[in-house]
C-alpha positions as CSV (number, residue, x, y, z in Angstrom):
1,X,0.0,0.0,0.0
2,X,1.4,3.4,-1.2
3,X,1.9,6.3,1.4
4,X,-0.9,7.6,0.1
5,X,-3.3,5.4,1.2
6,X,-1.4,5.2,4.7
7,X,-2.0,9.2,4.4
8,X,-5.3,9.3,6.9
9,X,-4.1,6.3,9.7
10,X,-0.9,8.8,10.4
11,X,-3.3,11.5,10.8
12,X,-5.5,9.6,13.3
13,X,-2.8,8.3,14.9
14,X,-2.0,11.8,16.0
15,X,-4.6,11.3,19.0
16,X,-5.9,15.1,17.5
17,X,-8.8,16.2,16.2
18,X,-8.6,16.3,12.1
19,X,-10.0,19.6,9.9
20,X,-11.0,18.1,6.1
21,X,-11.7,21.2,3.9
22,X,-14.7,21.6,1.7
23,X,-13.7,21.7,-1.7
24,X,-17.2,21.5,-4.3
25,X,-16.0,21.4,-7.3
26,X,-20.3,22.0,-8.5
27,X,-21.8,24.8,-9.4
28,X,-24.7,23.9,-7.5
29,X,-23.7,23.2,-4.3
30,X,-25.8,25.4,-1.5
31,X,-22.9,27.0,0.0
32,X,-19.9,27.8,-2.5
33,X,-21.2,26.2,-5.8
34,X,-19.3,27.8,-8.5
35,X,-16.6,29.2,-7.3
36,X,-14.0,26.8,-7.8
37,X,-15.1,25.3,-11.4
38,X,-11.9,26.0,-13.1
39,X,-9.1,23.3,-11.9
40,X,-7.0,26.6,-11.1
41,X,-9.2,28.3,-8.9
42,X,-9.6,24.5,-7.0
43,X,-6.1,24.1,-6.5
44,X,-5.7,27.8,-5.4
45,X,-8.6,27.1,-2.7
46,X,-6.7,23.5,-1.6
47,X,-3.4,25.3,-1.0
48,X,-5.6,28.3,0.7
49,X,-6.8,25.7,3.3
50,X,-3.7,23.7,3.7
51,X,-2.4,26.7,4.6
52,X,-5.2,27.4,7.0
53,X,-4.5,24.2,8.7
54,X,-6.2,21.8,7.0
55,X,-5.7,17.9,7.6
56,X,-8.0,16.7,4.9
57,X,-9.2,17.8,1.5
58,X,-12.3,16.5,0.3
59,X,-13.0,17.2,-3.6
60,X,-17.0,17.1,-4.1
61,X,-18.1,16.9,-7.5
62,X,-22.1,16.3,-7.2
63,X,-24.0,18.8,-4.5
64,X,-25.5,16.5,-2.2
65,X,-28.0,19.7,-0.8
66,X,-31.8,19.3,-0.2
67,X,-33.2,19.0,-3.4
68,X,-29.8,18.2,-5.5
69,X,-30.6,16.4,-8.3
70,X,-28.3,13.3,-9.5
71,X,-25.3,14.6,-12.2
72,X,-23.6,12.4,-14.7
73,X,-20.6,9.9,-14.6
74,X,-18.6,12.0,-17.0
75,X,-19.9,15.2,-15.4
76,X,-18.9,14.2,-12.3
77,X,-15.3,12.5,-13.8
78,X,-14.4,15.8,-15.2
79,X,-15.0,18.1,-12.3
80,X,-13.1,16.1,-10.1
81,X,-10.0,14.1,-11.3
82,X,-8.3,17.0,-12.5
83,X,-8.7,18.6,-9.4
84,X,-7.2,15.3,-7.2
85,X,-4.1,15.1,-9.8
86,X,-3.6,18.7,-9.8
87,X,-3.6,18.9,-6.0
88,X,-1.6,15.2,-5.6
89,X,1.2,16.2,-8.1
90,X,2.1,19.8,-6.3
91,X,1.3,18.6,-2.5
92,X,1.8,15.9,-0.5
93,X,-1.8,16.8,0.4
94,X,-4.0,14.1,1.8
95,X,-7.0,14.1,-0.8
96,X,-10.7,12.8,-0.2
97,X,-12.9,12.1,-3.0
98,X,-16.4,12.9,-2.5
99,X,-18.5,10.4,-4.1
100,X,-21.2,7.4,-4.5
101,X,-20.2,6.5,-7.4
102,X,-17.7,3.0,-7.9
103,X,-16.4,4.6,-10.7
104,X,-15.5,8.0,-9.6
105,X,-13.8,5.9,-6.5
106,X,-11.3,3.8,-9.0
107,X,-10.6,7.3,-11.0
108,X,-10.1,9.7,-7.7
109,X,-7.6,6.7,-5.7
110,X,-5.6,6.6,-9.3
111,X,-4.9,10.1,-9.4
112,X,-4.0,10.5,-5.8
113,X,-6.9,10.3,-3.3
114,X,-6.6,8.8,-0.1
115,X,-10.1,8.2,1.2
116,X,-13.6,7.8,-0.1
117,X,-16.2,9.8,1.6
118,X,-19.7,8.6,0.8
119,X,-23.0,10.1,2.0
120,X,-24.6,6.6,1.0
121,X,-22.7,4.7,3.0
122,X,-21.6,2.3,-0.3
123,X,-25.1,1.4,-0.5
124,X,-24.5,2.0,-4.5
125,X,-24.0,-1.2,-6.8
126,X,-20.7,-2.6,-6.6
127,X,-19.7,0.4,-4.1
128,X,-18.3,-2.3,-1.6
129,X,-16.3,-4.0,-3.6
130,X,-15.0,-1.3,-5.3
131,X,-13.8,0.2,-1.8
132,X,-12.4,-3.0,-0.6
133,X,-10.6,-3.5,-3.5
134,X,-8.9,0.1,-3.3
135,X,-8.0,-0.6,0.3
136,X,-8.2,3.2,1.3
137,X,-10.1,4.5,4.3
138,X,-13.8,4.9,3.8
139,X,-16.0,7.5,5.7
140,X,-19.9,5.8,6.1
141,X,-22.6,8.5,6.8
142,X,-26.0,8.2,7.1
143,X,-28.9,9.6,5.2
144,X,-32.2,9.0,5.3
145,X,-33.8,9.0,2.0
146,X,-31.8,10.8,-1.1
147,X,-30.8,14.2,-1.3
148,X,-33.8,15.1,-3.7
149,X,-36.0,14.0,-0.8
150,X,-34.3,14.0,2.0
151,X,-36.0,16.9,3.9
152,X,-39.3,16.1,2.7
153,X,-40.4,14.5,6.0
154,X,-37.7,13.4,7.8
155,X,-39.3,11.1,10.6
156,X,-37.7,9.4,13.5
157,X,-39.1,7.3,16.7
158,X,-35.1,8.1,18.0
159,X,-32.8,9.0,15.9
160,X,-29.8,8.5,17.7
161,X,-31.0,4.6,17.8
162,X,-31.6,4.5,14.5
163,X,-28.2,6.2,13.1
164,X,-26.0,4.3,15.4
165,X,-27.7,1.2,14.0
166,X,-27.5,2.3,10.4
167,X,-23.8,2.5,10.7
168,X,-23.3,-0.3,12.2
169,X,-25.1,-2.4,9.9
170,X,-22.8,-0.6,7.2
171,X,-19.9,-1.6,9.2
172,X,-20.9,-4.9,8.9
173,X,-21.3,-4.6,5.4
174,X,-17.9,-3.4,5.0
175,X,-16.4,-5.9,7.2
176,X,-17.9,-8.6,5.0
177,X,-16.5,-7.1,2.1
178,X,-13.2,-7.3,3.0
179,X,-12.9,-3.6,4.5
180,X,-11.1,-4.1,7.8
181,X,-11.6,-2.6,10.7
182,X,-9.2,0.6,10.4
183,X,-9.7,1.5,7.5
184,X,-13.3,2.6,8.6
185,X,-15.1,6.1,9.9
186,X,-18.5,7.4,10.4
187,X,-20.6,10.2,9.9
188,X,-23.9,10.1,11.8
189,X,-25.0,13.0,8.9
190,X,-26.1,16.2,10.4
191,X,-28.7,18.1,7.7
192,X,-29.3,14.2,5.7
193,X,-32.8,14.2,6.3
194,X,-33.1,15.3,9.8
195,X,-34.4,18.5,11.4
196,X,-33.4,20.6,13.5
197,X,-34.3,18.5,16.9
198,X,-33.0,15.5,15.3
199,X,-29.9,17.3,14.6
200,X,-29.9,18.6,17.9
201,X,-30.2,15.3,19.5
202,X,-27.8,14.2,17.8
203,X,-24.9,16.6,19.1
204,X,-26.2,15.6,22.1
205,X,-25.7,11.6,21.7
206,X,-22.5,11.9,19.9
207,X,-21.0,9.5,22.1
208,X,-23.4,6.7,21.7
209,X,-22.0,7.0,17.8
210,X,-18.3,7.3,19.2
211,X,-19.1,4.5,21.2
212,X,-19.2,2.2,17.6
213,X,-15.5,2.2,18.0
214,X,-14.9,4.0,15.1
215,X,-13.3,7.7,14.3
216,X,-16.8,9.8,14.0
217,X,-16.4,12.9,11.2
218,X,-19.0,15.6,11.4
219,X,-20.2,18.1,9.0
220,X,-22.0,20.8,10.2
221,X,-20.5,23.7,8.0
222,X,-22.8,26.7,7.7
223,X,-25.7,24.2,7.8
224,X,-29.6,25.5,8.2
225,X,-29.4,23.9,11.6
226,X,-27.3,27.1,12.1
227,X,-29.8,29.5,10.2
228,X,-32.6,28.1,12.3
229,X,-30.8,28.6,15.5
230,X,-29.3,31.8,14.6
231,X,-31.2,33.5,12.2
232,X,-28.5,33.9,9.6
233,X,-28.0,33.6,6.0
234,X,-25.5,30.6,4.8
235,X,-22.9,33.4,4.3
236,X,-22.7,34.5,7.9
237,X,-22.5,31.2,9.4
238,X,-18.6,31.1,9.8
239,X,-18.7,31.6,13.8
240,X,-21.7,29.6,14.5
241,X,-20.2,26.8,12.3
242,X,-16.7,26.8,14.2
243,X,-18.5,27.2,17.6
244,X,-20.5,23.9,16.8
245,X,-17.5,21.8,15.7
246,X,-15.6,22.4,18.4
247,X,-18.3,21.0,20.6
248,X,-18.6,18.1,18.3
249,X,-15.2,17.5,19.0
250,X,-15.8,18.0,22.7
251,X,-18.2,15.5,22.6
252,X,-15.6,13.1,20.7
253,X,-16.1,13.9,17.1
254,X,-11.8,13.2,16.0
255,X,-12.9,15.0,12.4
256,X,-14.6,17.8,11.3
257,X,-15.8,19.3,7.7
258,X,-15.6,22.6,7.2
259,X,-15.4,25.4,4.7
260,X,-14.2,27.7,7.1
261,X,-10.6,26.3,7.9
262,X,-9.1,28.9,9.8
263,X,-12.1,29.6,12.2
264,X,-12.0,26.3,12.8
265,X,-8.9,25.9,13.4
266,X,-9.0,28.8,16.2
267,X,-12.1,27.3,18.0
268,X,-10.3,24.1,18.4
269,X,-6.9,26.1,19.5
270,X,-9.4,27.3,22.4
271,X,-10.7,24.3,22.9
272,X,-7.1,22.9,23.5
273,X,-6.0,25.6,25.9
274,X,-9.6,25.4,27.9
275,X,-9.2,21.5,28.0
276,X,-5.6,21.5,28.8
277,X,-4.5,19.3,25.6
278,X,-2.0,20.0,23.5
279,X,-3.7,19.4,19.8
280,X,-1.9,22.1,18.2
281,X,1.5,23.9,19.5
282,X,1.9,27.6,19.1
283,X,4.4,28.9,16.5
């Protein structure tokens, strides 16, 4: 196995929490869609975050937003692959392809990606194998229904129940394809069909997911969650977004999404100091 693909058990084996930066390469998605569709302007954003701090990046090429509708295999093949060889070939960056697609998994891995984060929990055809065959770390999350539908009607009798048994189920699945056990993390998906109590709830019960045995990643980057609670538009979430992380992370969350890197990367600097850990050392 290449360093690459060793890439994200180093970083976890820093006993720290982990920042992956948002990088939609869509023009659709809710927060920054459009802005990076040139391969420049992606590569400019990537070294922009690594700067920041950044662990992680994680290359989107379908907006996975309420409502999103499904793009292409080519479509989503030539937003992305540039991007991962274009980062990969002027970094040692550790790359994360953000995808469903088996495909799109084989493609990202050969230009330089390191993990494969999937809202659908490889629940697509031949998603499995294709994962266990690449033998990179793969990052499950759950999502009720599909993005076109997802906040419809988002129901739950308990939803931290019902997510920590989702993932485990897809742990299972993994395990039975041939995934082994570290090469796995889970994302209990805040915003995947859930309102706000449910997402609520589930900050609440992130330990019950921790408690899997597996690293937990959380999104919650300028999420309506955070326009509900504080009456703000998606572009004035940046504080509200780095203040929920770092509780996630409080709570035992080891990674966090973001598009805001270098808030982020102060929260959690705070966090350190208040908790007495040394995560990140002053320069």
């Amino acid at each position: 196995m290449s360093s690459r693909r060793n890439a994200v058990r180093a970083l976890l084996d820093q006993q720290r929490p982990l920042i992956m930066g948002v990088l939609n390469v869509t023009p659709d998605s809710f927060s920054d869609g459009g802005r990076y569709a040139s391969t420049d302007a992606a590569v400019m954003a990537a070294q922009r975050m690594l700067q920041a701090g950044a662990d992680i990046i994680d290359v989107g090429g379908e907006s996975t937003r309420p409502g999103a509708a499904d793009v292409s295999l080519e479509q989503e093949l030539e937003r992305t692959i540039p991007v991962i060889d274009a980062i990969a070939r002027d970094s040692e960056a550790v790359i994360s392809i953000d995808t469903s697609k088996p495909r799109v998994m084989r493609d990202a891995v050969a230009a330089g990606a390191s993990l494969i984060n999937d809202v659908r929990a490889l629940s697509e055809p031949n998603a499995l194998e294709t994962a266990g065959e690449l033998e990179v770390p793969v990052c499950l999350m759950h999502m009720q229904g599909a993005p076109e539908t997802m906040q419809a009607s988002p129901h739950y009798a308990d939803v931290v129940i019902e997510v920590r048994e989702f993932l485990y189920d897809r742990i299972l699945a993994c395990q039975r394809a041939g995934i082994s056990a570290d090469r796995i993390l889970v994302d209990p998906g805040f915003g995947f069909g859930k309102r706000l109590e449910d997402n609520l709830a589930l900050v609440r019960g992130l330990d019950a997911i921790g408690n899997l045995g597996y690293p937990v990643l959380i999104g919650v980057s300028r999420k309506s969650m955070l326009g509900q609670i504080t009456g703000r538009g998606v572009a004035h979430r940046q504080t509200a977004s780095a203040i929920l992380a770092a509780e996630c992370v409080r709570r035992g969350a080891r990674l966090v999404r973001v598009h805001d890197v270098e808030s982020t990367v102060d929260a959690l600097k705070i966090l350190a100091a208040v908790s007495g850990e040394a995560w990140w050392e002053s320069d």
